[in-house]
C-alpha positions, -999 to 999 in steps of 0.1 A, spaced: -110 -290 630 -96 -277 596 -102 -294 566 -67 -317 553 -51 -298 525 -52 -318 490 -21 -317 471 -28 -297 438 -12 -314 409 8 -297 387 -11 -283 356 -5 -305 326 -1 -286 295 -17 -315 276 -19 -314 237 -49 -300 217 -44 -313 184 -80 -290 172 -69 -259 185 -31 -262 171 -48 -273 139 -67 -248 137 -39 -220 141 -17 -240 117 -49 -228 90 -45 -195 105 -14 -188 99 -21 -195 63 -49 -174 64 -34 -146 76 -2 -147 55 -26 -153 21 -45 -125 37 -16 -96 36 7 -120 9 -20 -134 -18 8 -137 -42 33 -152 -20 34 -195 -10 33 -209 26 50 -245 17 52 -272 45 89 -282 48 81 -321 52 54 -344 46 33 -335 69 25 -309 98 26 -324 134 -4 -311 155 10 -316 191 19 -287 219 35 -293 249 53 -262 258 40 -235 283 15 -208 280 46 -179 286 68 -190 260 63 -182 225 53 -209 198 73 -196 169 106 -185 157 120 -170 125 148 -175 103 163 -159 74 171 -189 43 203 -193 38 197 -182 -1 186 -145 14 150 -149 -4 128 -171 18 116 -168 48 116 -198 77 90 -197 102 93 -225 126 53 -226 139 45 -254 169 70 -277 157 66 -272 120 85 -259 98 73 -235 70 90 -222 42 76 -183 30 83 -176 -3 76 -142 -20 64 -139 -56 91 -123 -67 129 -135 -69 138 -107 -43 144 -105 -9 116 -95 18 115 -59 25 123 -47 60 91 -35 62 70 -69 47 93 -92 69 82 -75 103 49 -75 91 50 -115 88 66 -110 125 39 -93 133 8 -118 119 30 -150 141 34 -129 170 0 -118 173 -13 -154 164 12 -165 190 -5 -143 215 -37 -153 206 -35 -187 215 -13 -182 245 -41 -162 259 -68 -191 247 -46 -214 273 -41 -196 301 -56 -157 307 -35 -152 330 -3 -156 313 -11 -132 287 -36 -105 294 -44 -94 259 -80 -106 256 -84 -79 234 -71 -95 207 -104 -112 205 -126 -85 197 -119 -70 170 -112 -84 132 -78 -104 133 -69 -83 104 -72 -51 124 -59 -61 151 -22 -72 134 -23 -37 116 -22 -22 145 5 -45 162 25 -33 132 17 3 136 18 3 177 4 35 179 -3 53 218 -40 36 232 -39 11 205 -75 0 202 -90 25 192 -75 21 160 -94 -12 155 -127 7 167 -119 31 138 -111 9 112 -148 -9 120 -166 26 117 -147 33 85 -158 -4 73 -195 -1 81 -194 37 70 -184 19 37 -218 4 32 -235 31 39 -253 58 19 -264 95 20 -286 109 -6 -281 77 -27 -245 81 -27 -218 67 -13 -203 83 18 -165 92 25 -149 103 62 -119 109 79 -104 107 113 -72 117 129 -63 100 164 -40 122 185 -11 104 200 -5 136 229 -29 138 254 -44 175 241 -50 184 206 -20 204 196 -36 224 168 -59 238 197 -40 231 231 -68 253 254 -96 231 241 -110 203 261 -132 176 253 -171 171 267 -168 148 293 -200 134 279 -185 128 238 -190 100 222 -171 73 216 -162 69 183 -171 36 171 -197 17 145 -225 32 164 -220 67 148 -219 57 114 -258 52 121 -266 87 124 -270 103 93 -262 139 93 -223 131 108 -216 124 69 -222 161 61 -198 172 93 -169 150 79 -163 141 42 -129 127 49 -111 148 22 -112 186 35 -126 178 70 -117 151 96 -131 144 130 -106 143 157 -106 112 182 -92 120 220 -67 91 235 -94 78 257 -115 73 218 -139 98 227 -150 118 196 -135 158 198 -146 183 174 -139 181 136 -113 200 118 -102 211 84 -69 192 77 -52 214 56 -53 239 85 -52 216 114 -19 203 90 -6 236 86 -5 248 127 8 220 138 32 203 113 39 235 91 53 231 57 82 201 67 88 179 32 72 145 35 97 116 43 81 102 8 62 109 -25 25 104 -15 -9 108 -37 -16 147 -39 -51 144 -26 -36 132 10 -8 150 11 -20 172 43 -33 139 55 0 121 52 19 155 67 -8 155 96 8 123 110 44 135 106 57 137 140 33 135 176 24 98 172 -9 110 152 -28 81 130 -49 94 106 -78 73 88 -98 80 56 -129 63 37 -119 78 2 -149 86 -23 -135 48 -42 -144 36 -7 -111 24 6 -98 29 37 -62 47 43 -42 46 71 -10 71 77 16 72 100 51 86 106 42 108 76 32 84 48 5 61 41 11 29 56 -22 4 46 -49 4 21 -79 -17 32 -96 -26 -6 -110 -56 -24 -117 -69 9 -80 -71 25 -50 -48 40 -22 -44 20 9 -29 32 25 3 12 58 10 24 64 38 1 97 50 15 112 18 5 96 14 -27 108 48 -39 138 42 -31 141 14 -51 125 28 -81 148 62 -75 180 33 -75 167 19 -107 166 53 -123 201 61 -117 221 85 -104 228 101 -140 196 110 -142 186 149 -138 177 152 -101 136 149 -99 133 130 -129 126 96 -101 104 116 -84 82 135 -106 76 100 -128 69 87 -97 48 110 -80 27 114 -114 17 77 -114 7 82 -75 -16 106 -85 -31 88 -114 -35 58 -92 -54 77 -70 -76 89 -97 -78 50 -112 -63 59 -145 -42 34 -160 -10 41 -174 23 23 -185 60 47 -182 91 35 -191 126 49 -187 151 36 -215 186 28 -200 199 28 -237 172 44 -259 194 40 -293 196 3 -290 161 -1 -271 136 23 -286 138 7 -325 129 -27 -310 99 -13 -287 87 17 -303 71 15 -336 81 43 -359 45 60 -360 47 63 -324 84 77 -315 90 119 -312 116 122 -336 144 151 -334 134 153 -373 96 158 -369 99 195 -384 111 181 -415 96 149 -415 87 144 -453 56 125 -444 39 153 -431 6 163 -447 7 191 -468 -30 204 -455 -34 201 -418 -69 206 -415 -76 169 -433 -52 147 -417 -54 111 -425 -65 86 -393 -25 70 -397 -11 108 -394 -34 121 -370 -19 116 -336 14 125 -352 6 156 -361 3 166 -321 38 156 -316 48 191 -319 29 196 -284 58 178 -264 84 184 -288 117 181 -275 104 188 -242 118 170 -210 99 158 -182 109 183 -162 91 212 -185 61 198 -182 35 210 -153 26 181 -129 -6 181 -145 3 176 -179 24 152 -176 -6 133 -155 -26 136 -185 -3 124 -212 9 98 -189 -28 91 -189 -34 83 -223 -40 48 -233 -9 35 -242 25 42 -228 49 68 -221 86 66 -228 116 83 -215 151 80 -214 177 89 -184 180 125 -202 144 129 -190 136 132 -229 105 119 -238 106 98 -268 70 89 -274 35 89 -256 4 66 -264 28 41 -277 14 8 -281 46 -13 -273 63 -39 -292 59 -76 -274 86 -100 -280 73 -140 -277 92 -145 -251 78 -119 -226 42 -137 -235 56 -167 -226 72 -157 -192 38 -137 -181 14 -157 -163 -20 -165 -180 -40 -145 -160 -21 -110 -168 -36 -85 -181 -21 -68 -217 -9 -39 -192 8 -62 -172 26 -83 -203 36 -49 -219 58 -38 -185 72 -71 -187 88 -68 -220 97 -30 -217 113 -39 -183 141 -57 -200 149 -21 -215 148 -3 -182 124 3 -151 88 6 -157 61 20 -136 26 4 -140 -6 17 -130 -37 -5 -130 -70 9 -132 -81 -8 -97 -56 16 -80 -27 -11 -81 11 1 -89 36 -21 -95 76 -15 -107 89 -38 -127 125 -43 -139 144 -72 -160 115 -89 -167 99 -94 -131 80 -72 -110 104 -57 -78 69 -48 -56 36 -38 -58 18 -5 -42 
């Protein structure tokens, strides 16, 4: 006879006040993670730790404050408020990546409560950190971006002839490799993963600069290529949709169009990542951050003004790229009203005045300057010389020089080296762990928009005492 059927009760979805804990610390994690600057504050006294909705619905929801600055994130029944560091609003680009860390937090758990609801068990096998990245970059075959950004990480640590190691690879979004559309890959390849990073000699085919391995869309290694070349058949010469750092310009131009990611372990050992034609995240110090350079030129392009020559945005801002890349420090400011600003920053010993041929001060024998009158006497090098006269190089170098360089909307530059004048109340308002760097483009800010570079890499745009973002 056949068995009596037992009712099946309805599955509970009972609460789990540990595991909701526990993702109420990731969120702040994560957020601290890709926003160390910003604050996660509780809205409330306390946080409830209860769930009782389903596995297929989401656990979060966002909303813009009312004031256009925060940043609500209603997470499990709490209610967060995300404020930036600055007094501005959340790019485009930084508010879907805070979309992106809930959603794939969301997903996480959802797939912790029921597999079957959510299929994305993936999500627990790579570095959370990775894995939102790509969320954010949702390129074609998505996991093998993770996979990469592990090789790159352990190829880091790693060493060949007692020195660090660099590499580079490009994942093709079309199916063939359209630099070399007859060629196919061994069925047999490799994947590309940590494992490779093991055998030695694959740093001398690769250096991440001139030559980058080429990754299939099943993740299988291909062949490796020089970039410039690969760059030049397939993209051709197209502008980039952004300023980037001259050293990655073919690796930027490489992902322009064809859904191509492209990776590199620079010789500083941090880890790039471009897409759509720019470089998107910079893994260093031990965390992501975002770049968003379209957006951060444009803002620093707005700041500079429309009567400015054409370029003038773009060359300042390209030259601090570079020097960034190279880890020089370097300070430039752009006077909105140099007449009433450049007396009450500059010091007189610093400025390149229109009267420096006649300048009664200057030493009657050359060749025996005196230390006060001995960087003066190479004003006559940039002498009523504008930005725009000045090869890229050389305006890298004197942008380089320990102090800072000053320009006004003309594109005149009005002194180099300068070691700025700090009012008390720009000390006051920087906090006390910033740098003299840092406290300097604070003060000069309140005279125009200032470009800081920071020897770790870091550039930051200040303007009216505040910094707008950070690169």
């Amino acid at each position: 006879m056949p068995e009596p059927t037992v009712p099946i009760p309805e599955r509970s979805f009972r609460s789990n006040s540990r595991l909701v804990g526990l993702y109420h610390a990731l969120l702040r994690q994560q957020l601290d993670h890709f926003f160390p600057d910003s604050r996660l504050r509780l809205e409330g006294d306390h946080s409830p730790i209860h769930w009782n909705a389903r596995p297929d619905e989401p656990n979060y929801h966002l909303l813009n404050d009312p004031d256009g600055l925060d940043l609500i994130i209603d997470w499990f029944g709490s209610r967060y408020i995300f404020q930036p560091v600055s007094p501005v609003p959340l790019l485009s680009s930084e508010r879907k990546l805070v979309e992106t860390i809930v959603r794939v937090l969301d997903l996480r758990f959802r797939t912790l409560i029921d597999v079957d609801a959510v299929d994305r068990t993936e999500l627990f096998d790579y570095a959370l950190e990775d894995v939102i990245v790509t969320e954010y970059l949702d390129p074609p075959s998505p996991m093998r971006l993770p996979v990469a950004m592990e090789a790159m990480r352990m190829a880091a640590l790693s060493t060949y002839e007692d020195r660090r190691v660099s590499s580079g690879a490009l994942l093709l979004g079309t199916e063939t490799d359209p630099a070399f559309p007859d060629r196919t890959n061994a069925p047999d390849a490799p994947r590309y993963n940590v494992r490779l990073t093991s055998i030695k000699i694959i740093h001398r085919l690769c250096d991440g600069l001139r030559t980058v391995f080429v990754v299939d869309r099943r993740g299988d290694l291909a062949w490796a290529v020089d970039i410039e070349r690969w760059t030049e058949r397939v993209q051709g010469h197209a502008p980039l949709p952004a300023p980037c750092p001259r050293r990655f310009e073919h690796h930027a131009r490489a992902t322009r169009t064809g859904d191509h990611v492209g990776l590199v372990l620079s010789p500083s050992q941090e880890i790039k990542v471009f897409a759509g034609g720019v470089p998107a995240f910079t893994f260093s110090n031990a965390r992501w951050r975002l770049l968003d350079v379209p957006s951060k030129f444009a803002s620093w392009t707005k700041a500079v003004g429309d009567q400015a020559p054409p370029g003038l945005a773009a060359r300042l801002f390209q030259a601090a790229l570079n020097l960034s890349e190279d880890r020089v420090g370097a300070l430039i400011v752009l006077l909105r009203d140099p007449e009433e600003s450049l007396p009450h920053l500059v010091a007189p010993g610093d400025r390149i005045e229109d009267m420096i041929p006649h300048d009664p001060d200057a030493p009657s024998d050359p060749d025996h300057l005196p230390p006060r009158m001995a960087k003066r006497a190479l004003h006559h090098l940039i002498f009523s010389r504008r930005v725009g006269d000045l090869d890229a190089s050389v305006l890298e170098a004197v942008a380089g020089i320990d102090g800072a360089v000053v320009v006004d909307r003309r594109a005149h530059l009005l002194a180099f080296g300068a070691i700025l004048r700090i009012t008390p109340e720009a000390i006051l308002a920087a906090r006390a762990s910033e740098g003299a760097r840092t406290v300097a483009a604070l003060a000069a800010s309140y005279h125009g928009p200032v470009l800081k570079v920071s020897q770790d890499g870091v550039m930051s745009m200040f303007l009216g005492g505040r910094r707008v973002w950070e690169l």
